[in-house]
C-alpha positions as CSV (number, residue, x, y, z in Angstrom):
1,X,71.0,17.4,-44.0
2,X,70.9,16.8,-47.7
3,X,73.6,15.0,-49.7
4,X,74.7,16.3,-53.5
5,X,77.1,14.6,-55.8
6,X,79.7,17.6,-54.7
7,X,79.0,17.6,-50.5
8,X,76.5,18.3,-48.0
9,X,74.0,20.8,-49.3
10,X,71.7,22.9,-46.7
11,X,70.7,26.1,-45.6
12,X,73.5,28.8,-45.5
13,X,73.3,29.2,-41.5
14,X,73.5,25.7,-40.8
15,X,76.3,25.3,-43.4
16,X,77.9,28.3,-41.9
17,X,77.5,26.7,-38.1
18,X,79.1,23.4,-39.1
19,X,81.4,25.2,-40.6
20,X,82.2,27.2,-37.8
21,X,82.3,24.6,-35.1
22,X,84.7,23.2,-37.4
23,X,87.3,25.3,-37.4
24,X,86.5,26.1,-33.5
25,X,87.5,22.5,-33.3
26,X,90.4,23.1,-35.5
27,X,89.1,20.4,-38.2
28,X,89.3,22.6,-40.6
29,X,91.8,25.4,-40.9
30,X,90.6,29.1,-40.3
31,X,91.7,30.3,-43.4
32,X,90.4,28.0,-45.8
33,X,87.2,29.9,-45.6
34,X,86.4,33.5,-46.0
35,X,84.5,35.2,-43.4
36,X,81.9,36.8,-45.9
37,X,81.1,33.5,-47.1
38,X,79.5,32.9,-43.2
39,X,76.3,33.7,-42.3
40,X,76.0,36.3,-39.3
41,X,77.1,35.8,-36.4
42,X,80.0,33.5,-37.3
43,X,81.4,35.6,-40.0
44,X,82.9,38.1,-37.1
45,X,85.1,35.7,-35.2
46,X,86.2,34.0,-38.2
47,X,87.4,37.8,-39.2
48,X,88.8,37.9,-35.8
49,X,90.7,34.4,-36.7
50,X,92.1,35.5,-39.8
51,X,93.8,39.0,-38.4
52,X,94.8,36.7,-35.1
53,X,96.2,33.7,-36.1
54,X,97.7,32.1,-32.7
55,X,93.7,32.5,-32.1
56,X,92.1,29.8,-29.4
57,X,88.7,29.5,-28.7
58,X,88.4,30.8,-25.1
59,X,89.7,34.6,-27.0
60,X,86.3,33.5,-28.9
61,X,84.0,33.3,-26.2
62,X,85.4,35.8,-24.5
63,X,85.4,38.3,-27.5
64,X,82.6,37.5,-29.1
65,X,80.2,36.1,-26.2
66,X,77.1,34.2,-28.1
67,X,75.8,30.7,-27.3
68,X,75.7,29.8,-30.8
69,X,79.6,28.6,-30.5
70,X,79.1,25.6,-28.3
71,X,75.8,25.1,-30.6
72,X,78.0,24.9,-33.7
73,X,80.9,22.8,-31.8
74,X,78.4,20.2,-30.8
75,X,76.8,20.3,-34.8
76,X,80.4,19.6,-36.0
77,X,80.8,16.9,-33.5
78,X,77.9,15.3,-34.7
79,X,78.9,14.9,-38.6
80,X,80.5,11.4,-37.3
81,X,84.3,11.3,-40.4
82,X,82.4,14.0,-42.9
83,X,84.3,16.8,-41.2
84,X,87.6,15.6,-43.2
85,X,85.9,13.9,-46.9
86,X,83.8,17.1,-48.1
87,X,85.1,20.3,-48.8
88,X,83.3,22.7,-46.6
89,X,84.8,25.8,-47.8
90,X,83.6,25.5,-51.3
91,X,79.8,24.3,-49.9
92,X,79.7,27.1,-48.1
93,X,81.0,29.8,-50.7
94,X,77.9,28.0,-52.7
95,X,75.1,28.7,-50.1
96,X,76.1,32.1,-50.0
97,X,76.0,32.5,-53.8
98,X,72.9,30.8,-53.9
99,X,71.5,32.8,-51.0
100,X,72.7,36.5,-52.5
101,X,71.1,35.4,-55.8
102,X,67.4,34.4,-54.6
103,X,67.2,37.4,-52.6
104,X,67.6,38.9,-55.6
105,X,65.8,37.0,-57.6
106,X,63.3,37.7,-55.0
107,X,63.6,41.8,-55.1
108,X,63.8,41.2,-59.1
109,X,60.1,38.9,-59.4
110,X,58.4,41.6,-57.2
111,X,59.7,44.1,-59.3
112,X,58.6,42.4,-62.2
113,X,55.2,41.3,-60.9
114,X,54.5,45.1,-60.3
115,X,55.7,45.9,-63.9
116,X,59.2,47.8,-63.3
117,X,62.2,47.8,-65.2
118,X,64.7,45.3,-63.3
119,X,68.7,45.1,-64.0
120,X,69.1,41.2,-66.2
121,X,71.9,41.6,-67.2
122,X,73.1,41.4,-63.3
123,X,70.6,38.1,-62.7
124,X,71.8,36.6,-65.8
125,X,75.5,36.9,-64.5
126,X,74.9,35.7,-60.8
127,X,72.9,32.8,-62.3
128,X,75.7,31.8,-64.8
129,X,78.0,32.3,-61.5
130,X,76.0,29.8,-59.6
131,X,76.4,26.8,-62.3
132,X,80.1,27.1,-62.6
133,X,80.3,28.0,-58.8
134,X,81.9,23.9,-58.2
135,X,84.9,25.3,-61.1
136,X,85.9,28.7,-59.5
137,X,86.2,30.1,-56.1
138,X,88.7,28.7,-53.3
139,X,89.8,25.4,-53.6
140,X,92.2,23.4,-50.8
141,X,95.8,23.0,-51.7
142,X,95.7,19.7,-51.8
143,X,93.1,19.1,-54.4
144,X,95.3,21.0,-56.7
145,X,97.0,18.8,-59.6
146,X,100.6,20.2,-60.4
147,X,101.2,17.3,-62.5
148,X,101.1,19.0,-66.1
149,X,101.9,22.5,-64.6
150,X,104.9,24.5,-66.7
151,X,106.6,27.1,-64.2
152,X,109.0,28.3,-66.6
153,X,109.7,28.2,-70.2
154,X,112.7,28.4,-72.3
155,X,112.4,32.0,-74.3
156,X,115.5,31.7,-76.7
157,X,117.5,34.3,-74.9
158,X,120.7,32.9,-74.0
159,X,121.2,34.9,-70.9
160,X,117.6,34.8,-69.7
161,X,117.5,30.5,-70.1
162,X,120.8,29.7,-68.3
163,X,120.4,32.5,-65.4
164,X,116.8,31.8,-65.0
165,X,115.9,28.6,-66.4
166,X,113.7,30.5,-68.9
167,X,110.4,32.9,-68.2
168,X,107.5,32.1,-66.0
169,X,104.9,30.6,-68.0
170,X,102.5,32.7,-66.9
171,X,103.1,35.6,-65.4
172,X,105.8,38.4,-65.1
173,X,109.5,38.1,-64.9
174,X,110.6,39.9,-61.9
175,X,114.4,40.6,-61.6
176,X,116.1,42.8,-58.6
């Protein structure tokens, strides 16, 4: 398992497997991570998680029988205090990025190779997407700085600033 200066860095199954038998081992919460951005098979009962909450993981080995649960437990058992200091979710919304965009870069070099027109303008776009992937995406509540966030703002509109406190900062005004 390689290290990066952002996480651990591997393939997008065994990223998706740790991943998995994290949150089967409720080190990491369910919803943190998207199902699409798993790797078949545990992308289904992570679905299943997110539409049943109050999930547990026998209603996952019952639903969904595989051995690749108790596989990916043991895997997240064996990451000995990294299950808490990287942030999974966003090293696994990478490897699926980086996975979509070389099997396209893939299709797109034999395409090339046999002289074809190919679509750039999409490649350019998921390759920009991939260096800014550590800026966008999910990101855990508590990594969030609210230090130097505005929530509302004083508009000059005497009724509006002393009901309200002002307007959001961003964002609409809604008033019942």
């Amino acid at each position: 398992m390689g290290k990066s200066d952002k996480g651990y860095i591997m393939n997008w199954y065994d990223q998706s497997q740790i991943v998995f038998g994290l949150i089967a081992l409720k080190k990491i919460k369910h919803h943190s991570v998207l199902p699409k951005n798993l790797y078949p098979p545990f992308d289904t009962p992570v679905a299943y998680m997110h539409e049943n909450p109050e999930w547990e993981i026998e209603d996952i080995h019952l639903k969904f029988q595989s051995n690749e649960w108790e596989i990916a437990m043991n895997a997240a058992r064996s990451l000995n205090g990294t299950a808490t200091t990287v942030n999974w979710a966003r090293d696994l919304e990478k490897m699926r990025i980086m996975w979509e965009t070389g099997a396209k870069l893939t299709k797109t070099g034999d395409k090339l190779q046999k002289g074809e027109d190919v679509e750039v303008l999409s490649i350019v776009s998921d390759l920009k997407m991939m260096s800014v992937a550590d800026e966008i995406g999910l990101q855990l509540a508590s990594e969030v700085d609210l230090t130097d966030v505005v929530a509302l703002q004083k508009c000059g509109w005497k009724e509006i600033d002393e009901t309200f406190g002002g307007i959001p900062a961003s964002g609409p005004l809604v008033v019942y």
